[in-house]
C-alpha positions as semicolon CSV with decimal commas, in nm:
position;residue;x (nm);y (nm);z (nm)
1;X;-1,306;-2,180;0,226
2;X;-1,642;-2,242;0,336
3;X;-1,840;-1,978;0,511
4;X;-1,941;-2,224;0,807
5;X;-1,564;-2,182;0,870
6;X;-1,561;-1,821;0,915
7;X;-1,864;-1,809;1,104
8;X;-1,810;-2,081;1,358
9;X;-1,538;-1,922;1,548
10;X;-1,738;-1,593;1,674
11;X;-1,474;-1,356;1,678
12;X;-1,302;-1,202;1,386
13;X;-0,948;-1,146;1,392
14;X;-0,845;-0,782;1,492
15;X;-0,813;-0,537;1,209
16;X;-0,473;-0,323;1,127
17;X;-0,396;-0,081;0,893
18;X;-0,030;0,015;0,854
19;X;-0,063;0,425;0,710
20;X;0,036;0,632;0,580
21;X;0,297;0,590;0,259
22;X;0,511;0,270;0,079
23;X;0,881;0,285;0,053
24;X;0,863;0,331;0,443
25;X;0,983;-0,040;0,554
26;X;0,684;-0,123;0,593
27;X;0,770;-0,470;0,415
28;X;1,072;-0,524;0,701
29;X;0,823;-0,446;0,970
30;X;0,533;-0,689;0,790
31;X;0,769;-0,964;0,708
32;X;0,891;-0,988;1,059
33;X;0,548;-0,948;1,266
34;X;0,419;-1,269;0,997
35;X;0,665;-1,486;1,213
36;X;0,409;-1,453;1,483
37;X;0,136;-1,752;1,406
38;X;-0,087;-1,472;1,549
39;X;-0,031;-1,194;1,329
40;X;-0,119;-1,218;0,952
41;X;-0,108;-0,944;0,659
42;X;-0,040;-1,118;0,329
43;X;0,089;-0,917;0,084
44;X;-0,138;-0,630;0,011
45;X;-0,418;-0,579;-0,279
46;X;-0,347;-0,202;-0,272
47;X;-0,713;-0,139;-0,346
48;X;-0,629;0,271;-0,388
49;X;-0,556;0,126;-0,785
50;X;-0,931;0,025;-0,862
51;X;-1,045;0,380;-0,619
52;X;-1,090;0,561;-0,965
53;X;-1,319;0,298;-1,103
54;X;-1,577;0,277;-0,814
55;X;-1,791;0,535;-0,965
56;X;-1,794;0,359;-1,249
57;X;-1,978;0,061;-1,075
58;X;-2,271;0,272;-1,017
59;X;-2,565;0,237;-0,745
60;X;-2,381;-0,027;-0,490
61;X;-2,711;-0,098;-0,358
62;X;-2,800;-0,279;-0,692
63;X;-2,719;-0,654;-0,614
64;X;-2,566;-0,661;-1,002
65;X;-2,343;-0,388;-0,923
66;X;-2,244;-0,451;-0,650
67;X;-2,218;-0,843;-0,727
68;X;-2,029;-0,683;-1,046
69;X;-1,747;-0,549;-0,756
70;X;-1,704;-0,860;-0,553
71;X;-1,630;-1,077;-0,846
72;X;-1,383;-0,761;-0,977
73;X;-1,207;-0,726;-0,593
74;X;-1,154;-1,072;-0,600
75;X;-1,031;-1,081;-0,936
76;X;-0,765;-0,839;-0,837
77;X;-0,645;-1,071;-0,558
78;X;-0,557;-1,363;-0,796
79;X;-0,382;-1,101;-1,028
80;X;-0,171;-0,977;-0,726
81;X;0,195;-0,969;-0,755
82;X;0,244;-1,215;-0,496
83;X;-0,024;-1,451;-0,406
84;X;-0,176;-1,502;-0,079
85;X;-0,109;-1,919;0,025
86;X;-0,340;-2,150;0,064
87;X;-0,646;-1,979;0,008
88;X;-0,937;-1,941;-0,269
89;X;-1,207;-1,700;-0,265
90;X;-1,534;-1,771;-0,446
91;X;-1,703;-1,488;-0,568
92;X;-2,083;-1,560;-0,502
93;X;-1,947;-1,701;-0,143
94;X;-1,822;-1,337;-0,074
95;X;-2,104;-1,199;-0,226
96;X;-2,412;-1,399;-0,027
97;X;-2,187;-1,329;0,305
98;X;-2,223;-0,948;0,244
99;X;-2,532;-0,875;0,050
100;X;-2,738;-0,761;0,367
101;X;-2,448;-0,580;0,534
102;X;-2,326;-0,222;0,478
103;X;-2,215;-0,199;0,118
104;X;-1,844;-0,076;0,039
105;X;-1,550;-0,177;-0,173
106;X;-1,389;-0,167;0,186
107;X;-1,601;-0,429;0,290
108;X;-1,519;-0,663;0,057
109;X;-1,178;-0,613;0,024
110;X;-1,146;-0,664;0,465
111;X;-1,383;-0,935;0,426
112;X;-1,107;-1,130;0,176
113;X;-0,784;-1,011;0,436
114;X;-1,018;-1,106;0,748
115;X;-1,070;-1,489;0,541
116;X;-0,726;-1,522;0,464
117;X;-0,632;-1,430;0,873
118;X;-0,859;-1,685;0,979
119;X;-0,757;-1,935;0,745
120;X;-0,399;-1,876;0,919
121;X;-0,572;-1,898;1,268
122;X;-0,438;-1,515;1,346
123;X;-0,606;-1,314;1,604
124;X;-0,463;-1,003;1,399
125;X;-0,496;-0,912;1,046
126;X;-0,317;-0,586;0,910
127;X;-0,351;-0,428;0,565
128;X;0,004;-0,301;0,424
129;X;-0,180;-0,129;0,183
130;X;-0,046;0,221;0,336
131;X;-0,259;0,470;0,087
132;X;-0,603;0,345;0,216
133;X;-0,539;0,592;0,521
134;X;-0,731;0,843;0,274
135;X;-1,041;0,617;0,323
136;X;-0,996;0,567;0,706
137;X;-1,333;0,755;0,812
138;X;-1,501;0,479;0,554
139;X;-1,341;0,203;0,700
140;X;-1,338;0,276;1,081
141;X;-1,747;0,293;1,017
142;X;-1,730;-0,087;0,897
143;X;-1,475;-0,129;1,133
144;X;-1,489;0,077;1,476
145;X;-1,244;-0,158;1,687
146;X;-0,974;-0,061;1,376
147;X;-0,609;-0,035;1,520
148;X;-0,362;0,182;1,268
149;X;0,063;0,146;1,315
150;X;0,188;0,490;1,148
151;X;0,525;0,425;1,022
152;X;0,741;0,778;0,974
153;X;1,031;0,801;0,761
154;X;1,261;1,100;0,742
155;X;1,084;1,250;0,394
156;X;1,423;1,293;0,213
157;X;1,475;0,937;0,216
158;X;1,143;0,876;0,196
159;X;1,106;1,029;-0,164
160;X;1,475;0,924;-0,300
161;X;1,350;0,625;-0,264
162;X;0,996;0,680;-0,435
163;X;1,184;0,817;-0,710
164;X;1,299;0,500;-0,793
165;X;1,022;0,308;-0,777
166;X;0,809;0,249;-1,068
167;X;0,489;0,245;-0,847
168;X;0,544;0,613;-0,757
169;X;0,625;0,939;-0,990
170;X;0,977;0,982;-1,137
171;X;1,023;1,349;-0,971
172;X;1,120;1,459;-0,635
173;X;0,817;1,768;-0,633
174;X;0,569;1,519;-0,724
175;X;0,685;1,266;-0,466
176;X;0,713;1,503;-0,183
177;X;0,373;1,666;-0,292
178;X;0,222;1,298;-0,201
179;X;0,451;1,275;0,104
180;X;0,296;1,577;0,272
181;X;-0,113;1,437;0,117
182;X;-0,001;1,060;0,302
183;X;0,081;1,283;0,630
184;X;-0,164;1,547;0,642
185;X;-0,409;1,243;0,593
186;X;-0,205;1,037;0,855
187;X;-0,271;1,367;1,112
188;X;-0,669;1,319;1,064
189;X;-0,617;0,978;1,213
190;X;-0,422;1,048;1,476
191;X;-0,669;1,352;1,579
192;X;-0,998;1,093;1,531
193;X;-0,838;0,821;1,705
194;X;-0,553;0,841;1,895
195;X;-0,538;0,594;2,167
196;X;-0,550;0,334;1,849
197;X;-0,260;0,485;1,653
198;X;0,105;0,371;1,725
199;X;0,320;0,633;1,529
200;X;0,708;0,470;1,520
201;X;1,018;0,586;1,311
202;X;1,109;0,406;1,092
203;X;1,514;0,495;1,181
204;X;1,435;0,403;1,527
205;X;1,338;0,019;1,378
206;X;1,678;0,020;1,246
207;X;1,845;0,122;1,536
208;X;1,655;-0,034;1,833
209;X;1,522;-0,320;1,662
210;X;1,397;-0,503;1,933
211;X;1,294;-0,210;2,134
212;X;1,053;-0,129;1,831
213;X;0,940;-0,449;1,772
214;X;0,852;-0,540;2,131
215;X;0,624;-0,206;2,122
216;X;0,398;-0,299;1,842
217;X;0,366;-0,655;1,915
218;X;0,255;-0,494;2,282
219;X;-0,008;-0,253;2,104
220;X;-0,121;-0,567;1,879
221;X;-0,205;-0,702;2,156
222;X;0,022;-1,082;2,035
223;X;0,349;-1,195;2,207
224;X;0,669;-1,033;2,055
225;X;0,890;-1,368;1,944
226;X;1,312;-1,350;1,992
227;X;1,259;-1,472;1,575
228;X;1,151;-1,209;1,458
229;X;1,487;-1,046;1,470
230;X;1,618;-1,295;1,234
231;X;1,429;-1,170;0,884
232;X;1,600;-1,439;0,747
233;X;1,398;-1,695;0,874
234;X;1,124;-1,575;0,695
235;X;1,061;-1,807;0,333
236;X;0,833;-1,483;0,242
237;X;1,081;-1,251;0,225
238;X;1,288;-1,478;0,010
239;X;1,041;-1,497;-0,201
240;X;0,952;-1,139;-0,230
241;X;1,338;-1,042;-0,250
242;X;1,374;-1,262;-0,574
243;X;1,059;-1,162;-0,767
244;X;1,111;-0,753;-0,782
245;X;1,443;-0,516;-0,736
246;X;1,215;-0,293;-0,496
247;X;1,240;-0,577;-0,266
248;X;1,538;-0,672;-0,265
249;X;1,696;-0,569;0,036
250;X;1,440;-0,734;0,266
251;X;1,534;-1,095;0,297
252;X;1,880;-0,884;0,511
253;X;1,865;-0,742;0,814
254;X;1,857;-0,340;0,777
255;X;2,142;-0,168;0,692
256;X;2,112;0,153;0,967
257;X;2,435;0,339;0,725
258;X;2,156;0,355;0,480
259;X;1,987;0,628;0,663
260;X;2,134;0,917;0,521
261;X;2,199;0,706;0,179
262;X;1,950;1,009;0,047
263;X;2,269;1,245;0,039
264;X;2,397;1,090;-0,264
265;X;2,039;0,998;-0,441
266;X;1,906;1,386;-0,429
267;X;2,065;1,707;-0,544
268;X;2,116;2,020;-0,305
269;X;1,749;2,164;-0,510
270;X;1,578;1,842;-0,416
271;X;1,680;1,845;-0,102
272;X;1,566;2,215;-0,005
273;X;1,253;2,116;-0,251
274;X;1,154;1,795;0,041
275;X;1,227;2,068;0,341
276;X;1,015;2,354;0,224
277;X;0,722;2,091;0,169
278;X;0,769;1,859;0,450
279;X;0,984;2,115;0,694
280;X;0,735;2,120;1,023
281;X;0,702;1,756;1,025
282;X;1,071;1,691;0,981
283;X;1,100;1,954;1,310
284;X;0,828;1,732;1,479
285;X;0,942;1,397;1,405
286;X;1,356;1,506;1,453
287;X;1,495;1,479;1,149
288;X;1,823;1,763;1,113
289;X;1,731;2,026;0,812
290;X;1,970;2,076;0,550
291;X;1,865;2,344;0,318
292;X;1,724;2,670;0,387
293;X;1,379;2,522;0,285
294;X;1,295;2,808;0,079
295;X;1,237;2,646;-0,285
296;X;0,952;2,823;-0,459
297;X;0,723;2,598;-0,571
298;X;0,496;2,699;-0,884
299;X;0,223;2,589;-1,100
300;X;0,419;2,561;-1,396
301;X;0,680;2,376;-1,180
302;X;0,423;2,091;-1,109
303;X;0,311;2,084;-1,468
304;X;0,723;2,013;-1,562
305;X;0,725;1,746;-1,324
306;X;0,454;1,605;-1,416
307;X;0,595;1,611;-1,815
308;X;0,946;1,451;-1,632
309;X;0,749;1,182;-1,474
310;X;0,586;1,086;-1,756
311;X;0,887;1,032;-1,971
312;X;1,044;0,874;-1,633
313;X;0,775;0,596;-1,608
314;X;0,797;0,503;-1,968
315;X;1,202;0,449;-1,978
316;X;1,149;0,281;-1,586
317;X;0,882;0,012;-1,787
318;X;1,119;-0,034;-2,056
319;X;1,420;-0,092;-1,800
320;X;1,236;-0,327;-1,616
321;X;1,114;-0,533;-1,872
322;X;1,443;-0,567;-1,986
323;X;1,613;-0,609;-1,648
324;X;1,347;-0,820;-1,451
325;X;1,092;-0,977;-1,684
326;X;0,945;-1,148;-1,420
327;X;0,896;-0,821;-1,239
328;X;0,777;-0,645;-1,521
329;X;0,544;-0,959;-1,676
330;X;0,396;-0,961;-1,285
331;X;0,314;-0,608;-1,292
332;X;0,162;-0,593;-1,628
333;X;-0,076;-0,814;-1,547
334;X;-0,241;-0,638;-1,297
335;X;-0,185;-0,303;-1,500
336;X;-0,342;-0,462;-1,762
337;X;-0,628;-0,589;-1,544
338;X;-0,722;-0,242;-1,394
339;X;-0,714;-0,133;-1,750
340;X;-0,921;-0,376;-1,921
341;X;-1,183;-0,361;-1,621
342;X;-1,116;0,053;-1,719
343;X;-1,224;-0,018;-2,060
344;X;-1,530;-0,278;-1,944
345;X;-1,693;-0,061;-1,677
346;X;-1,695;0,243;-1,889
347;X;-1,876;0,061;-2,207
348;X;-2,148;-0,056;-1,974
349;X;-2,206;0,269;-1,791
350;X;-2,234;0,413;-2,111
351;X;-1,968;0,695;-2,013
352;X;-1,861;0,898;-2,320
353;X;-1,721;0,754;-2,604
354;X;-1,798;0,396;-2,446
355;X;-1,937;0,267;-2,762
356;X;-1,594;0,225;-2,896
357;X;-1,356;-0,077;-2,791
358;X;-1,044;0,040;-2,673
359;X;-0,758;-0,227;-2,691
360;X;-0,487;-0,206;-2,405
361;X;-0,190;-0,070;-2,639
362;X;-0,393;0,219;-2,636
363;X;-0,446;0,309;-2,308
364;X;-0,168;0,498;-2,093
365;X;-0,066;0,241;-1,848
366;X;0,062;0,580;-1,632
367;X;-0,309;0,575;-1,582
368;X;-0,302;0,269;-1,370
369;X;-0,054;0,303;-1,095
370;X;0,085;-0,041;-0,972
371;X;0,142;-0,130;-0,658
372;X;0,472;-0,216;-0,446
């Protein structure tokens, strides 16, 4: 895409990020807003994978380093899962755009999302890439006019559902440890914002579909459209529904008995485990307790989850690559990306030990969390 073609036009489209944790529905509610030629968000880059590598790229305001980042972010779009239609992003294109304009991994990873909108024709863009609501003070300053939809899920669902899914840990304590981080961080952004946060249940989608749906298409600011109440219009989540398990269920409309399908997932310990962590926001938000919410919760705990996990991820790869080898080829690849870029960054900034080559086999692919 040339750059006369985003620069001709004036205004952007809007920006949207959708905070503040996956496994929330957030594909249902992103799948069914897309059938709005107004509204775009592709399937996301979840950029919170290369966050641990951006030291690594050193002094930003170094055109080679930061040149070094463009070509990488852009790199991680054509390794996504699911590709974003119809458009192509070259690298020195990006870069000459934003070489005299605030510097930031943020920036160029908008900049790519904000293409692909415009490409579409939107007027809004959203990023489904829910854990970037721990870099929201970085990207409001790039982006002060950001809007933010907070999706809420009742936490015990929430987390049985994490627990299955390889892009998340394999234990309940774990899971509901990054439940309450995703929220706490979610809280910042209501308290720095406000008047541009839409908070919505995700239960109350299910029930009062149109209700819900008629609400954020009014905060977007683009017309709500009878279609999007038929997710089975949508070729996308067809797509999506066929290419991973975690998916699955989205090309159907939602299944409200699901709600408390958590009751047979989690045991009476994980349950009380959830409540003593998430408890006040499960009062605030009006989801029924349980338990007695009074699991204690100890160092050495965490460290045995952690060892549980561990084992859990490695028999979840093996599962899946036996199960769903497109899945598991798809998600590889960009595991093995992040890793290799890992091994790359580290020789050059001459961290320790970076005069040896590593080869992938050798690196702990738990190190490189990948993305729903």
């Amino acid at each position: 895409m040339s750059s006369s073609h985003h620069c001709g036009h004036g205004r952007r489209p809007r920006p949207v990020m959708m905070i503040p944790l996956r496994r929330c529905g957030s594909h249902a509610l992103r799948l069914r807003l897309n059938l709005s030629p107004q509204f775009y968000s592709p399937y996301p880059l979840h950029l919170v994978d290369m966050m641990p590598l951006l030291p690594l790229y050193g002094d930003l305001r170094d055109d080679r380093a930061y040149f070094r980042l463009v070509v990488d972010v852009v790199g991680l779009a054509a390794v996504s899962m699911v590709k974003w239609p119809g458009v192509v992003f070259d690298p020195v294109e990006v870069f000459e755009t934003l070489r005299s304009q605030p510097r930031s991994i943020h920036r160029v990873a908008w900049e790519l999302l904000l293409r692909a909108g415009e490409h579409r024709q939107a007027q809004v863009v959203m990023d489904k890439s829910l854990d970037s609501v721990h870099y929201a003070d970085d990207i409001v300053r790039l982006y002060p006019d950001m809007l933010f939809l907070n999706v809420v899920r009742d936490p015990r669902a929430q987390v049985a559902s994490m627990n299955r899914a390889i892009i998340h840990d394999f234990d309940t304590l774990l899971n509901a440890r990054t439940w309450l981080a995703a929220h706490a961080a979610a809280d910042q952004v209501v308290q720095r914002y406000g008047a541009r946060v839409l908070t919505l249940r995700y239960e109350d989608f299910l029930s009062r579909q149109r209700e819900t749906l008629e609400k954020v298409c009014d905060f977007l600011g683009i017309a709500f459209l009878p279609q999007m109440l038929d997710v089975t219009a949508s070729a996308e989540a067809r797509q999506i529904a066929q290419l991973s398990s975690l998916w699955s269920a989205n090309c159907y409309a939602p299944i409200a008995a699901n709600i408390d399908k958590f009751r047979q997932q989690l045991s009476d310990d994980d349950i009380n485990i959830i409540e003593t962590l998430t408890g006040p926001y499960m009062d605030r938000y009006g989801y029924a307790r349980l338990s007695r919410g009074d699991a204690s919760i100890t160092p050495a705990l965490i460290e045995l989850a952690g060892l549980r996990s561990a084992q859990g991820r490695e028999r979840a790869w093996r599962t899946l690559e036996h199960d769903n080898f497109r899945d598991y080829l798809l998600r590889r690849c960009r595991a093995d990306y992040l890793a290799q870029l890992h091994v790359r960054l580290s020789q050059s900034s001459g961290a320790p030990g970076s005069g040896t080559i590593v080869t992938l086999d050798q690196l702990d692919p738990g190190a490189f969390v990948v993305s729903d």
